[in-house]
Every structure is written in structure tokens, then in C-alpha cells.
PASEBA-1860 file (N, C-alpha, C; in nm, 3 decimals):
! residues 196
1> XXXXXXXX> -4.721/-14.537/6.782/-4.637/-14.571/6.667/-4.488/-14.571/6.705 ~ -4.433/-14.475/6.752/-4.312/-14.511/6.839/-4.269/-14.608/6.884 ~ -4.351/-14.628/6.997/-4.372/-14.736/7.114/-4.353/-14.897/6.990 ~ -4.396/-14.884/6.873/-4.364/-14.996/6.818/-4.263/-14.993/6.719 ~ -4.183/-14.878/6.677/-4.032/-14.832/6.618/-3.955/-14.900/6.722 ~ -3.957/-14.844/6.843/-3.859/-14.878/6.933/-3.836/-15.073/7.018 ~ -4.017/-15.081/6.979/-3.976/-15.214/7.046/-3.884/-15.350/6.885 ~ -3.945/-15.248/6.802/-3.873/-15.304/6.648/-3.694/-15.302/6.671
9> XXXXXXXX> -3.692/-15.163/6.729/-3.565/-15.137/6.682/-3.474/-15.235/6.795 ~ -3.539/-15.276/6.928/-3.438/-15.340/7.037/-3.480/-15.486/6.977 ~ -3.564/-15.548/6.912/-3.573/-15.654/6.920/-3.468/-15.725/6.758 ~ -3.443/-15.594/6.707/-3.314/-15.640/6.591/-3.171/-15.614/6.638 ~ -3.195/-15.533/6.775/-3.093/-15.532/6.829/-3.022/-15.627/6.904 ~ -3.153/-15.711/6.961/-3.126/-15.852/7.080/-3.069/-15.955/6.950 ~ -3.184/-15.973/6.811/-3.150/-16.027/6.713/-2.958/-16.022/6.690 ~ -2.890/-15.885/6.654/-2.780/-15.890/6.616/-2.673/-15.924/6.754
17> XXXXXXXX> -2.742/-15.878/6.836/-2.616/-15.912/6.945/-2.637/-16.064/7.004 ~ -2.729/-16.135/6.945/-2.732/-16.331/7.022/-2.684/-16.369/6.906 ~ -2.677/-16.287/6.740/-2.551/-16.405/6.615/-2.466/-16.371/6.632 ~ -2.410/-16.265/6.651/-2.269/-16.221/6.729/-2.199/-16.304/6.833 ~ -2.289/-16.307/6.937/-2.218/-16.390/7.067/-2.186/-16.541/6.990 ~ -2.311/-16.641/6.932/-2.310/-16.740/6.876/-2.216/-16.770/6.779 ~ -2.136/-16.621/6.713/-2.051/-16.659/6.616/-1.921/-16.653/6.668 ~ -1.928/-16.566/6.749/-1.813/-16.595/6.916/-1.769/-16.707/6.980
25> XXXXXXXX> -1.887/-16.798/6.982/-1.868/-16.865/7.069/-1.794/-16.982/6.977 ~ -1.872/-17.055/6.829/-1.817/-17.152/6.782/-1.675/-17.082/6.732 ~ -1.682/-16.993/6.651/-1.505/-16.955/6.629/-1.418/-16.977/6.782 ~ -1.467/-16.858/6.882/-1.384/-16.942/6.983/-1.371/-17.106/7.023 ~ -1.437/-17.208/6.960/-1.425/-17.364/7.055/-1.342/-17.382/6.904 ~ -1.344/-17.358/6.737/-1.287/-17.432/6.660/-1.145/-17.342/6.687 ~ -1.088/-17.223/6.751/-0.971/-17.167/6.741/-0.900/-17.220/6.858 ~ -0.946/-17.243/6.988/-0.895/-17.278/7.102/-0.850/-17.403/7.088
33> XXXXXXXX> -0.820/-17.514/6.982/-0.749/-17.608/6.967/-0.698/-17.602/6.821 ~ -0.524/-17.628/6.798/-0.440/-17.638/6.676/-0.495/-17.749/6.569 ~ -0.529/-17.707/6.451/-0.582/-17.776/6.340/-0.437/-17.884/6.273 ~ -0.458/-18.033/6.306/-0.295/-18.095/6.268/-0.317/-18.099/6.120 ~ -0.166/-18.085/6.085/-0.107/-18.106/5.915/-0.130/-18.260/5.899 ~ -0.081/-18.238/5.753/-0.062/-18.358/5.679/0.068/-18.430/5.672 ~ 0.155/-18.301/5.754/0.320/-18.337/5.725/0.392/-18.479/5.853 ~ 0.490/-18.518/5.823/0.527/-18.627/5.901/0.551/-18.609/6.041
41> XXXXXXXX> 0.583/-18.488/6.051/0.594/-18.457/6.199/0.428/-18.460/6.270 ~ 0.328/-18.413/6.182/0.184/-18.448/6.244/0.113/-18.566/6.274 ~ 0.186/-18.657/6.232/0.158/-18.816/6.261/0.051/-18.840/6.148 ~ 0.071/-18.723/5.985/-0.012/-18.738/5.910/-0.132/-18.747/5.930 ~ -0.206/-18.714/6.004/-0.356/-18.697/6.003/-0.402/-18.591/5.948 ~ -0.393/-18.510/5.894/-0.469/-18.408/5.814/-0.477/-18.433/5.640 ~ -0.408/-18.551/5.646/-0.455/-18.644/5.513/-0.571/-18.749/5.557 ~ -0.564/-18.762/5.676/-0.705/-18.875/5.671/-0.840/-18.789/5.723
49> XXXXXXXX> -0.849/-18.682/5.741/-0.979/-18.641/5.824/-0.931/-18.451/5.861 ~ -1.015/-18.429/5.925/-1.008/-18.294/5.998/-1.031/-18.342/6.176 ~ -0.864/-18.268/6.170/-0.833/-18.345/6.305/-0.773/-18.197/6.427 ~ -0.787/-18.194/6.552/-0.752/-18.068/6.629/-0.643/-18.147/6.712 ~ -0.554/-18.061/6.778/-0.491/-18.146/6.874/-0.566/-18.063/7.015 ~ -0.587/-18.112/7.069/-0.645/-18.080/7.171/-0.567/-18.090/7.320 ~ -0.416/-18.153/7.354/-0.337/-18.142/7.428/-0.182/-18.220/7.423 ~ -0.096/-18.145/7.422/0.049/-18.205/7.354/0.157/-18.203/7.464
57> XXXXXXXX> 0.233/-18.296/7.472/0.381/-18.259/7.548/0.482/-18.318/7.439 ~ 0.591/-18.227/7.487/0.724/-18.234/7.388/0.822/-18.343/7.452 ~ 0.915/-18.337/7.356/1.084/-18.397/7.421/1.040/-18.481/7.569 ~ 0.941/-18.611/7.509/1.003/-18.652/7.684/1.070/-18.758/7.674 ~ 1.217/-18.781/7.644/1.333/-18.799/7.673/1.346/-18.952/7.557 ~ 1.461/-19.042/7.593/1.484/-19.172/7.523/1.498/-19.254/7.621 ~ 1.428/-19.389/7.585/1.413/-19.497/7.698/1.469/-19.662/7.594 ~ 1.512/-19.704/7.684/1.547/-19.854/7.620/1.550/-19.946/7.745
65> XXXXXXXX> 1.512/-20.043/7.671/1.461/-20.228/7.695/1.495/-20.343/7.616 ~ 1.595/-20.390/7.682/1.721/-20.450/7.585/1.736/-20.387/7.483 ~ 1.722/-20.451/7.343/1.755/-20.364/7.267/1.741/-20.238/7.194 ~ 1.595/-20.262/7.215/1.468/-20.145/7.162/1.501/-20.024/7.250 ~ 1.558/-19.908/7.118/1.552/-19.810/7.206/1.449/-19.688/7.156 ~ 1.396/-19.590/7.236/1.304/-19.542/7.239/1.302/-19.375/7.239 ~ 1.275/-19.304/7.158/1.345/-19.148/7.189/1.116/-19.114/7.152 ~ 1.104/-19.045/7.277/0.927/-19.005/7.231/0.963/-18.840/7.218
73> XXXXXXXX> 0.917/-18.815/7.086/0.916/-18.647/7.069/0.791/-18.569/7.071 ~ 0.706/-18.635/7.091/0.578/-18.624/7.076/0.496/-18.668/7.141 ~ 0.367/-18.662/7.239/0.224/-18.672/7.262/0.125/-18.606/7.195 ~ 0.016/-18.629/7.154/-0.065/-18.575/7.131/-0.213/-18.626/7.143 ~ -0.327/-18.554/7.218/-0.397/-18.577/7.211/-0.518/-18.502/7.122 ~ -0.597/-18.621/7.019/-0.664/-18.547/6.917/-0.830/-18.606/6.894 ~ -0.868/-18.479/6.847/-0.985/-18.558/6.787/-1.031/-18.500/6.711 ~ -1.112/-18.509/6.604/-1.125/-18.486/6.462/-1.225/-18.598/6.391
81> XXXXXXXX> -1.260/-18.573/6.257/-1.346/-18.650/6.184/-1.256/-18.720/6.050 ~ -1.272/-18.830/6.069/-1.219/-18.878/5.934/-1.326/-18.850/5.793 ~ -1.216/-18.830/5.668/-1.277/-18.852/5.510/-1.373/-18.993/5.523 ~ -1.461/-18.956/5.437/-1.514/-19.061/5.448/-1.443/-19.184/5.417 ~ -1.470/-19.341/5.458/-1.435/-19.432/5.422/-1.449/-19.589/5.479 ~ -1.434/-19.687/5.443/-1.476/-19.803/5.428/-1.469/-19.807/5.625 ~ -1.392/-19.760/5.692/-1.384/-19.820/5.783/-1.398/-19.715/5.899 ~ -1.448/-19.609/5.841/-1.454/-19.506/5.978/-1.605/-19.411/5.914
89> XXXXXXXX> -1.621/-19.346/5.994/-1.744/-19.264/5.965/-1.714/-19.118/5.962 ~ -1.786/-19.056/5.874/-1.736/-18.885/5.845/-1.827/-18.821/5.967 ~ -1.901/-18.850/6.054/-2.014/-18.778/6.138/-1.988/-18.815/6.278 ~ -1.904/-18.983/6.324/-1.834/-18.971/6.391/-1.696/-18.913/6.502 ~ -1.712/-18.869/6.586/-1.551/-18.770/6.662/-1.513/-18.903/6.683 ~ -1.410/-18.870/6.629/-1.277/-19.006/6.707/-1.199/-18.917/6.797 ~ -1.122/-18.986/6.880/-1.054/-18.942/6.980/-0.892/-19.011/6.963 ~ -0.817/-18.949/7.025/-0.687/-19.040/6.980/-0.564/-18.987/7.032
97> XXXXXXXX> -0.469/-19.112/7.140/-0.330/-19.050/7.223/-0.264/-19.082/7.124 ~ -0.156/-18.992/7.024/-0.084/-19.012/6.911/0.052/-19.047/6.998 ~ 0.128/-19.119/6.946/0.287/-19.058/6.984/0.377/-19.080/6.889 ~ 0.418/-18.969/6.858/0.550/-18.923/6.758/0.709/-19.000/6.799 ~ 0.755/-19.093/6.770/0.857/-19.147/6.803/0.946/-19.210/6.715 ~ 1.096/-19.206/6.798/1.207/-19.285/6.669/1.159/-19.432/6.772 ~ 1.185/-19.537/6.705/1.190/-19.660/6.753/1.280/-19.743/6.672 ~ 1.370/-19.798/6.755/1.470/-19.860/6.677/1.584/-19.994/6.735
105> XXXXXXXX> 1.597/-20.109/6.709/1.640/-20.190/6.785/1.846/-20.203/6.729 ~ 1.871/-20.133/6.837/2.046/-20.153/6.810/2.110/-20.280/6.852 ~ 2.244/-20.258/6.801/2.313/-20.428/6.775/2.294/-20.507/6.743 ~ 2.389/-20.612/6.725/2.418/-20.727/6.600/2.291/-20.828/6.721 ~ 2.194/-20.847/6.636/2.032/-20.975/6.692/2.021/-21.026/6.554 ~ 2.026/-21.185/6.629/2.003/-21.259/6.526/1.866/-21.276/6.497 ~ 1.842/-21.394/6.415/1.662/-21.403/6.361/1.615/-21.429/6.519 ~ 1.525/-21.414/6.559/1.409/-21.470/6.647/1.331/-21.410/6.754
113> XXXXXXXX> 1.443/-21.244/6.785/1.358/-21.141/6.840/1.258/-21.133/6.796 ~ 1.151/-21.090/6.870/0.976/-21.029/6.842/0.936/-20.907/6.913 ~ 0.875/-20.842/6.791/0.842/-20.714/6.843/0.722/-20.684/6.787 ~ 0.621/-20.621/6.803/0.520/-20.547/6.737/0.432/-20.489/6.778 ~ 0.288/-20.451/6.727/0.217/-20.407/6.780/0.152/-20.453/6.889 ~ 0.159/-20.552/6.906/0.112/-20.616/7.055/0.199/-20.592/7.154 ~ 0.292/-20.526/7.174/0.415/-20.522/7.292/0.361/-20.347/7.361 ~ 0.323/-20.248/7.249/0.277/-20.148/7.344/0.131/-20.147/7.388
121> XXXXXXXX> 0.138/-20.069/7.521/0.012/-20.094/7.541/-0.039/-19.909/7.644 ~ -0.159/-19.905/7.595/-0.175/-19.731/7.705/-0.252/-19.687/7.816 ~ -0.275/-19.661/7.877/-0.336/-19.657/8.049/-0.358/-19.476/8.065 ~ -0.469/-19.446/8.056/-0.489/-19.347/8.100/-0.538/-19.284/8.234 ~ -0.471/-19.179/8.296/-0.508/-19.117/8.429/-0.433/-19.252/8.506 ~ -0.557/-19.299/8.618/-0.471/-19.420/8.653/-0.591/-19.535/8.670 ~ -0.656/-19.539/8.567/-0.739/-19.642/8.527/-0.670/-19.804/8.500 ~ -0.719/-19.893/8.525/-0.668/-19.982/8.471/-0.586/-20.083/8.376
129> XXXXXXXX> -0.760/-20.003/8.317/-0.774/-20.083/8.169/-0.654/-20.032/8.080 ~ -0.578/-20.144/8.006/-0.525/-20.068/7.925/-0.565/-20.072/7.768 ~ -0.515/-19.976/7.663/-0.559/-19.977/7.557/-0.461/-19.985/7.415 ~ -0.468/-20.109/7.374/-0.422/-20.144/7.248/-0.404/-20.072/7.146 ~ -0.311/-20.079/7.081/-0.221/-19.995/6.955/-0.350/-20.036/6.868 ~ -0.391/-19.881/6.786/-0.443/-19.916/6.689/-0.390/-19.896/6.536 ~ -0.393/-20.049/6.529/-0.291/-20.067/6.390/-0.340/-19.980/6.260 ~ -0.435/-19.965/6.278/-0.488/-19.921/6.131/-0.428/-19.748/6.100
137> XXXXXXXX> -0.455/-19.693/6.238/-0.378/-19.582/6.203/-0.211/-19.528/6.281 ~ -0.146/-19.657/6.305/-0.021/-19.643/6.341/0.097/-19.692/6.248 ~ 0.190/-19.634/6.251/0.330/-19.670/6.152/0.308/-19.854/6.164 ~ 0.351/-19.915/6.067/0.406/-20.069/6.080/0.522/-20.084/6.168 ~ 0.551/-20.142/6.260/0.625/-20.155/6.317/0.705/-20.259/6.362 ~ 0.751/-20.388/6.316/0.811/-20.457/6.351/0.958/-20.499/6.366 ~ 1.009/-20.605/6.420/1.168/-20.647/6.433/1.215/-20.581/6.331 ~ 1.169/-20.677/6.197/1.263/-20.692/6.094/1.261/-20.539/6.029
145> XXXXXXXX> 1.190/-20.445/6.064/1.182/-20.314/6.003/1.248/-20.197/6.098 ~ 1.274/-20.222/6.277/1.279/-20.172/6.330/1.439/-20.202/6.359 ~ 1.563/-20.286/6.291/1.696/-20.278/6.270/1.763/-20.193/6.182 ~ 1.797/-20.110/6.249/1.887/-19.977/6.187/1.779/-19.867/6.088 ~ 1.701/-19.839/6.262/1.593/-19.736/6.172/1.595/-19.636/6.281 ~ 1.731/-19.644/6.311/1.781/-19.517/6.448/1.728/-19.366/6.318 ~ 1.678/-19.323/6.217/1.630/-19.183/6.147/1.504/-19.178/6.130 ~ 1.411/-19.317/6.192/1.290/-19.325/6.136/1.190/-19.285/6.249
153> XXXXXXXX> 1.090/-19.166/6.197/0.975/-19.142/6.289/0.864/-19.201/6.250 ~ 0.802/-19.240/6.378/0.682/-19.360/6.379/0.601/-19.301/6.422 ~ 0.444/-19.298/6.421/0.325/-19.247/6.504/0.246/-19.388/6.526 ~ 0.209/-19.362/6.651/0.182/-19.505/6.719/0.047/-19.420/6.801 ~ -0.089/-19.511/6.756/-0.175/-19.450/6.813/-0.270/-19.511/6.874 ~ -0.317/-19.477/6.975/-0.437/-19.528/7.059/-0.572/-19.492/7.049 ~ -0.662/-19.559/7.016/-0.865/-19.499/7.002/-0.864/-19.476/7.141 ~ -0.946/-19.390/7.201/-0.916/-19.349/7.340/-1.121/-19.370/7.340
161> XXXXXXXX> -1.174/-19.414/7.229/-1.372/-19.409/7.282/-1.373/-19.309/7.315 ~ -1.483/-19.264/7.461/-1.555/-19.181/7.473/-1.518/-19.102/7.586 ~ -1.413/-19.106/7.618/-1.360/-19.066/7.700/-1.356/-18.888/7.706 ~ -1.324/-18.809/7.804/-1.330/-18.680/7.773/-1.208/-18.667/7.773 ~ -1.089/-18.561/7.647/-0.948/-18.576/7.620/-0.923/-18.448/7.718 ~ -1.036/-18.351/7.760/-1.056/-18.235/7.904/-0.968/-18.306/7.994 ~ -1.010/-18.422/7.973/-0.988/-18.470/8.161/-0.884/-18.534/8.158 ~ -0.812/-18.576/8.071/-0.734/-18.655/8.041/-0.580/-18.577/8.120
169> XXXXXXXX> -0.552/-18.574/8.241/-0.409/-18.531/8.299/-0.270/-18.610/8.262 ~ -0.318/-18.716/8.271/-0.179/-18.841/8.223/-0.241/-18.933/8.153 ~ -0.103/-19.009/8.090/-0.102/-19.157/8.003/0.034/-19.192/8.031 ~ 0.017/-19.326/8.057/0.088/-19.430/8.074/0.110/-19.517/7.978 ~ 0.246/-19.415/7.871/0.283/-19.561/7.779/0.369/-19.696/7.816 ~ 0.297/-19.790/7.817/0.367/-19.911/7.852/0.453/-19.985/7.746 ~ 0.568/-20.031/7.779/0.589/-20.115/7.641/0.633/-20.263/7.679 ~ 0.624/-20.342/7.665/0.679/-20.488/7.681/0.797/-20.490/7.615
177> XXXXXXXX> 0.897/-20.581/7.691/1.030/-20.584/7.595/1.039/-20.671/7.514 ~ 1.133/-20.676/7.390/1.140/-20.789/7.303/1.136/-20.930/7.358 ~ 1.113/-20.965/7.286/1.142/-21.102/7.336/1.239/-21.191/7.248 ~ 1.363/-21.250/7.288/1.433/-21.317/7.192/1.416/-21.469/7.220 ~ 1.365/-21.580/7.133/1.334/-21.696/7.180/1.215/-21.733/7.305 ~ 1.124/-21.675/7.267/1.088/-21.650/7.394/1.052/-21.604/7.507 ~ 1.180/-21.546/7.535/1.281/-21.496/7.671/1.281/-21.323/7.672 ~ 1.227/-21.244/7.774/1.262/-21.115/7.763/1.350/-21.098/7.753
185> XXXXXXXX> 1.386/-20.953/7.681/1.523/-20.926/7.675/1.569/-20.785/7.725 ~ 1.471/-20.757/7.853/1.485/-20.627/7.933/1.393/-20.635/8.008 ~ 1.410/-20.556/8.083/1.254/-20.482/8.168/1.177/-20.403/8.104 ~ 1.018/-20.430/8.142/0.913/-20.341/8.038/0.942/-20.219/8.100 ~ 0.898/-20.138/7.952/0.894/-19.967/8.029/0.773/-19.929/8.083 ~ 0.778/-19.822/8.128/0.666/-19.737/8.169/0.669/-19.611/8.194 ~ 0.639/-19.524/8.071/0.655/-19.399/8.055/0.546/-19.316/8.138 ~ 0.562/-19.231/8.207/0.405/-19.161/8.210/0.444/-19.001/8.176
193> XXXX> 0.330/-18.956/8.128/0.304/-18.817/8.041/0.240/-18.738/8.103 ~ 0.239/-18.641/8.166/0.172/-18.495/8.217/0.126/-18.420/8.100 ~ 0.002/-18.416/8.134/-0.069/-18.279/8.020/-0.098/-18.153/8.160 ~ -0.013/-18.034/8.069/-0.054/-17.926/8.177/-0.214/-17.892/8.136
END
């Protein structure tokens, strides 16, 4: 009778110490990455979904190409679930290189510069391929909005698929320069980003 107290008593013991570890383990993976706000500095995603940032760099510096000049305050790499809705899935992980930025085109330009979402473009590690602005969840961004918006912060974001955001060491934001008539009106940039 013992002999079956005791094998009772270790086997509620193995019981409490494997929900313990298990409740260890998911609190540790949902705490080990920052839960983003809703506020403007978060590139607003915690109004569309439940989103983590999962790796960030600060202040990396201001860049310009003819006129477009460029101050990035922000990287972020995230992933999270969107609210449900017409165009994304609640059970789906999205993945996503955010960047927090002023963008703004100085001096007197007449009509015919072009700018938009087709001019940036993102390259991760040192892969090729590059990957297109996704408009749906990036600021609007064009010419006629981007003259004398030297106070305005933009989040400009990339679907990154299936990629692992672990492995992810660098990104390469590219940008094409305006074009006036045509005609560039600088050299393209090419930022690249270190994640420690």
C-alpha cells in the first residue's frame, strides 16, 4: 500500500513539475520579444493585429537623392497576427521589415517629379531577390504629399514570407531616386542595417 502512495505521490509530482516547465517555457517565447503599440511611433500595428517586434535598430542616420531626403529612425522587424479581415487571416504569422521614417522632398520642384511606392525596394542578408513595398500596410507616400513634410513620420513596410526574422542579420534598404521628366535626379541609395 505504500509502494502505491509513493508511486501516486511522484507521479503528481512529475505531473506538476512538466506544467510548470511548459508554462515556463511559452511565457518565456511570448516575453522574450516587445509586444508593439498602437501609437505612431509603432508604425501603428497594434491597431491592426497582435504584433511582437522581434529585432530593432535605432537612429541610422539621414540620407538624400536629389531631392528626397531621408532621416530612418527606425527598423523593425515583426511578426504578429492580424484582426480578422477581408484581406489577411487571424491564424496566419505575418512577418514584416517596418521602417519608421521622415521622408520629405526639399526645394522649389516643379510639376513632373515621380516618386512612390515603386522607387523603394528591400534585400535581405545578401540575397538577391528584392522585396516590394507593401502598400497596404505602409504610409501613402507620394511627390505631391511628400513637399514640405520635413515633420512627417512614415512607416514603410515589407512582407518578408517565410523567411526566419532569427536569421535575419541585415537589410538592404534600396531606394531609387526621383525622377524629374523622366531623368534621375540623384544617385539611388543603399542603406544597409545590422541587427545585433
Amino acid at each position: 500500500m505504500k509502494l502505491i502512495y509513493k508511486l501516486l505521490t511522484i507521479s503528481l509530482l512529475m505531473v506538476v513539475i512538466t506544467a510548470c516547465t511548459e508554462t515556463d517555457n511559452m511565457e518565456g517565447s511570448k516575453e522574450s520579444f516587445e509586444m508593439i503599440g498602437k501609437e505612431r511611433e509603432d508604425g501603428w500595428w497594434g491597431a491592426f493585429g497582435e504584433f511582437y517586434r522581434v529585432k530593432n535598430a535605432d537612429d541610422l542616420g539621414e540620407y538624400q537623392t536629389g531631392p528626397l531626403n531621408i532621416v530612418i529612425e527606425q527598423v523593425q522587424l515583426l511578426k504578429g497576427h492580424f484582426n480578422a479581415n477581408e484581406y489577411t487571416s487571424e491564424e496566419t504569422e505575418y512577418k514584416y521589415a517596418n521602417f519608421l521614417m521622415n521622408m520629405h522632398l526639399e526645394g522649389e520642384i516643379g510639376d513632373g517629379i515621380e516618386f512612390d511606392h515603386h522607387y523603394p525596394k528591400l534585400r535581405i542578408n545578401e540575397e538577391e531577390q528584392l522585396i516590394n513595398v507593401d502598400e497596404l500596410f505602409s504610409s501613402i507616400f507620394y511627390s505631391d504629399n511628400l513637399r514640405g513634410a520635413s515633420e512627417m513620420l512614415i512607416s514603410v513596410s515589407f512582407e518578408l514570407g517565410e523567411v526566419s526574422l532569427e536569421d535575419i542579420e541585415k537589410v538592404t534598404f534600396i531606394v531609387q531616386s526621383p525622377d524629374y521628366e523622366g531623368e534621375p535626379m540623384g544617385e539611388d541609395l543603399e542603406v544597409e542595417v545590422t541587427f545585433e
